[in-house]
C-alpha positions as CSV (number, residue, x, y, z in Angstrom):
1,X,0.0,0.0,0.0
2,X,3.1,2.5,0.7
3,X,4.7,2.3,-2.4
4,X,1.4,2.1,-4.2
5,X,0.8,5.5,-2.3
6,X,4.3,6.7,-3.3
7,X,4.0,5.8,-7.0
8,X,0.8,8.3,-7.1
9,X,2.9,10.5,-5.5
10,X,5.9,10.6,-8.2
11,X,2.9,10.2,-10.5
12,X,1.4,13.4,-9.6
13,X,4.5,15.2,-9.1
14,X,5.1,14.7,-12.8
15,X,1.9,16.2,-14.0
16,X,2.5,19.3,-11.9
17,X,6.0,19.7,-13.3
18,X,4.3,19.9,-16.7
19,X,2.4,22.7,-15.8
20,X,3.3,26.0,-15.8
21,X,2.7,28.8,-12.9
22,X,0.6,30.7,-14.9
23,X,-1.8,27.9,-15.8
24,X,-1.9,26.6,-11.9
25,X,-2.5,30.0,-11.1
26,X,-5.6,29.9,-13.4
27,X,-7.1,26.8,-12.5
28,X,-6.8,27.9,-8.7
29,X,-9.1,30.7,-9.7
30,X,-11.8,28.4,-11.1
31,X,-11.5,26.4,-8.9
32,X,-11.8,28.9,-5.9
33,X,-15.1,30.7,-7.6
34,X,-16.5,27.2,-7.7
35,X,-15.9,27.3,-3.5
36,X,-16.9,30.6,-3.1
37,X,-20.1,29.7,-4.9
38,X,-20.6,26.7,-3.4
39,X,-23.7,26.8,-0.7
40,X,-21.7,25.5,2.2
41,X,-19.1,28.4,1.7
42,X,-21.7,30.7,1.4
43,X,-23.4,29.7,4.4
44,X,-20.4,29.2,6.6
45,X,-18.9,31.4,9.4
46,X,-15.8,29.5,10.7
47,X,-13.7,28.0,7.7
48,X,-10.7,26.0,8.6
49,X,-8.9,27.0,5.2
50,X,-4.6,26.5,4.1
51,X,-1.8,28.9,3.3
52,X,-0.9,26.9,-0.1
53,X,2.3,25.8,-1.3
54,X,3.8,26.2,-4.8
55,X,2.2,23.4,-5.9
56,X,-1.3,23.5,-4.4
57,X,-4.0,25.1,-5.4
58,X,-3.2,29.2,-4.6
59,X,-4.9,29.9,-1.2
60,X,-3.1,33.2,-0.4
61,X,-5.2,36.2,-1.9
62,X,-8.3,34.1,-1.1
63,X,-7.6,34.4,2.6
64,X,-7.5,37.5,2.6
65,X,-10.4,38.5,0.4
66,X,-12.6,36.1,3.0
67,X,-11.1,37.0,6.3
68,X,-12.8,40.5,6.3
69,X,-16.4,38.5,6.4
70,X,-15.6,35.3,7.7
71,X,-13.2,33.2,10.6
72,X,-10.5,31.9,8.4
73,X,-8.2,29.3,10.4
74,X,-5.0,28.0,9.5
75,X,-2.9,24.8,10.2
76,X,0.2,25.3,12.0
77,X,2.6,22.1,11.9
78,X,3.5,21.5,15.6
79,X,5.5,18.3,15.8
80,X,3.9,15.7,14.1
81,X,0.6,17.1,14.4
82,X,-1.4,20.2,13.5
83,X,-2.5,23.2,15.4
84,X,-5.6,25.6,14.4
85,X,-5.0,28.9,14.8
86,X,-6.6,31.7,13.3
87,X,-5.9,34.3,10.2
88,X,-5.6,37.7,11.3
89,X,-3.6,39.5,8.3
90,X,-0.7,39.2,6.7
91,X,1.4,41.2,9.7
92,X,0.5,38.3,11.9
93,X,1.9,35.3,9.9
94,X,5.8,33.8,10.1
95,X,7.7,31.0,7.8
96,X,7.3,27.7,9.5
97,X,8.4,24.1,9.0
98,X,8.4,23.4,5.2
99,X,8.6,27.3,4.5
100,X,4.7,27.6,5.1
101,X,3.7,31.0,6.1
102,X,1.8,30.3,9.0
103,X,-0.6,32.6,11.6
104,X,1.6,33.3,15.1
105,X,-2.1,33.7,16.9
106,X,-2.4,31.6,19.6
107,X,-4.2,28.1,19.5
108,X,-8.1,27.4,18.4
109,X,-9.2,24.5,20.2
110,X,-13.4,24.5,19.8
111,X,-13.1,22.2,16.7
112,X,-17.3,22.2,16.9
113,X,-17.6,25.7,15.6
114,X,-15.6,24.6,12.2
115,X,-18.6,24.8,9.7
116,X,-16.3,24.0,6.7
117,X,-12.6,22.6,6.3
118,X,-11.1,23.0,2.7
119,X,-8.8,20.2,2.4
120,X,-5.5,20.2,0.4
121,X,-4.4,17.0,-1.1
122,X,-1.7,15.5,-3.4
123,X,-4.9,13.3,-5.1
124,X,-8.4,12.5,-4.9
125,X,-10.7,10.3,-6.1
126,X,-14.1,10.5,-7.4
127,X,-15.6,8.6,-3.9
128,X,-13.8,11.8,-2.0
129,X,-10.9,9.5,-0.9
130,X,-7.9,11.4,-0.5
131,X,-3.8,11.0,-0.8
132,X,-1.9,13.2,1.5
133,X,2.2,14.3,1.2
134,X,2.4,11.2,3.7
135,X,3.3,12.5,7.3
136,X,-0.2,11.7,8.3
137,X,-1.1,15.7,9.1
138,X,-4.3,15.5,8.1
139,X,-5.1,11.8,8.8
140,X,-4.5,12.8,12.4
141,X,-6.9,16.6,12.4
142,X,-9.4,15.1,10.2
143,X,-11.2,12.7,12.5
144,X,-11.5,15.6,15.4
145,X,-13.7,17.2,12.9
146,X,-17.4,17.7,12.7
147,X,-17.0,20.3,9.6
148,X,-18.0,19.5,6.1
149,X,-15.3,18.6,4.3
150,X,-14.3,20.1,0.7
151,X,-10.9,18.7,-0.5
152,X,-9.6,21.1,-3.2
153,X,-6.9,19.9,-6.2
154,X,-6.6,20.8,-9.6
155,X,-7.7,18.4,-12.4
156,X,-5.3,16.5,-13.1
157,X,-4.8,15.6,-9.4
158,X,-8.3,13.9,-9.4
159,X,-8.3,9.8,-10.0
160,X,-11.1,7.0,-10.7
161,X,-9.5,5.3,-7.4
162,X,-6.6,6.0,-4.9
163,X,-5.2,3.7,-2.6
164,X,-7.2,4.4,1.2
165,X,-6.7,2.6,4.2
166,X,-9.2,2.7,7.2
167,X,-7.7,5.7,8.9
168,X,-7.8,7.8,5.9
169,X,-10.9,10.7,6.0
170,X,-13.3,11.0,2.9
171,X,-14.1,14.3,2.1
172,X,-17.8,14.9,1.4
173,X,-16.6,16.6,-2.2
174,X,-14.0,17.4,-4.2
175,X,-13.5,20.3,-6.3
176,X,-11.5,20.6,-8.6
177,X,-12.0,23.2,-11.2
178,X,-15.7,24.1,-12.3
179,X,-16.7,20.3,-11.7
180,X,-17.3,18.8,-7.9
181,X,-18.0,15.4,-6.6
């Protein structure tokens, strides 16, 4: 199952390289008027969102367009686990492990007032399984949880089938561009 996991990795990694900034940059817009159009979004207060990384779909202005009108919280890598915490502004962010901008805000803990949690992912799959970087981040915040979950990926990240095992998390959609499942 790991090196099945793996293989999707390197597998994925390679489409991404194909693409270009520009055209990721693009897609991250569709796909982020799809979420801001979607009814959950719209009806949601507290949205447990991520400060994206080169390759993931571009989080950064969206944050800060929603975080005037809603509670946008961030993941802060703490160990081997992640820590909530929320977005204030730009000011109030600092590089942490893996060069992720990150809010500096102290911890959220009241996990039940999450209405939505947008879910990065290296892969998805049409059932709403989904294939992490492997440190098990998300496998371990996930399951806390009572949010509706939305992974987020472009298209090419989305598969008929992923390998899952019975810790991994289903999200309850997947966007990925102007389409959902």
């Amino acid at each position: 199952m790991k090196e099945r996991k793996n293989e999707l990795r390197r597998q994925i990694a390679r489409r991404k390289a194909c693409q270009s900034a520009a055209t990721l940059r693009s897609l991250s817009l569709d796909i982020l008027e799809t979420l801001e159009n979607h009814p959950v979004f719209r009806s949601s207060n507290t949205v447990l969102l991520y400060h994206s990384m080169e390759d993931e779909v571009y989080t950064h202005a969206f944050i800060e367009k929603w975080s005037k009108r809603k509670h946008i919280l961030l993941p802060v890598v703490q160990g081997d686990e992640l820590e909530i915490r929320s977005y204030r502004n730009p000011d109030d962010m600092a590089v942490g492990t893996y060069g992720i901008k990150e809010p500096t805000g102290t911890a959220f803990h009241d996990y039940t007032q999450i209405d939505l949690a947008i879910v990065p992912g290296v892969a998805f799959d049409t059932s709403g399984s989904r294939l992490g970087r492997g440190k098990g981040y998300y496998d371990k915040l996930l399951p806390e949880l009572t949010a509706y979950k939305i992974g987020i990926c472009f298209p090419f990240q989305l598969m008929d089938k992923i390998p899952a095992e019975e810790f991994d998390v289903r999200m309850d959609e997947v966007i990925f561009n102007k389409k959902q499942y």
